[in-house]
C-alpha positions, 0 to 999 in steps of 0.5 A: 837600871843599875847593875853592878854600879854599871848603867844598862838600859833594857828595851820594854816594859819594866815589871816585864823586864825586873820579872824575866831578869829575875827568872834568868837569875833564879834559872842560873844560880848555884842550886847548893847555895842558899839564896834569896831574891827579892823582886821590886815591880816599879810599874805598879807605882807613880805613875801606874801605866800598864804595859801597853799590851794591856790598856785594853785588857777588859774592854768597856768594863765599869767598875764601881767606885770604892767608898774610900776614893774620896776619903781624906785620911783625917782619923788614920795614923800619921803615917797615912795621913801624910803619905803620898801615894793617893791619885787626888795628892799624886796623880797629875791632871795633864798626866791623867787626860792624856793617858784617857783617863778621867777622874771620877765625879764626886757624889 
């Protein structure tokens, strides 16, 4: 992380991390000033890893597949269509196998 153009690791997972620097900030901050905080989760994005405390948190569930997992984006705007953010653009194979995920089959 970079904290004030200085270069700190942090041991963890890092939406626990952003989370708990974020509290320690709000808990010693001037309560007679103004402030605003925004808190950025990464985990959340490429490549989506929970923290490992949570790889098993609902056990065998199966979920149903949404009817838009397969969906191409061809009749959105732009913007949508040529984003990046989708597991069949972004998530590699390799990455997937490894982490004991397999992608869905189309039906």
């Amino acid at each position: 992380m970079n904290r004030d153009g200085q270069k700190v690791k942090h041991p963890g997972y890092a939406t626990d991390i952003i989370t708990d620097l974020s509290l320690d900030w709000l808990k010693q901050r001037d309560p007679s000033r103004p402030f605003m905080l925004l808190c950025w989760q990464k985990a959340p994005h490429r490549n989506w890893q929970p923290a490992l405390r949570d790889l098993d948190f609902d056990h065998d569930r199966t979920y149903p597949l949404p009817d838009s997992l397969f969906d191409d984006y061809s009749g959105r705007s732009l913007a949508e269509r040529d984003q990046n953010m989708t597991i069949a653009k972004t998530m590699q194979l390799k990455h997937a196998f490894a982490a004991g995920f397999l992608p869905p089959e189309r039906k």
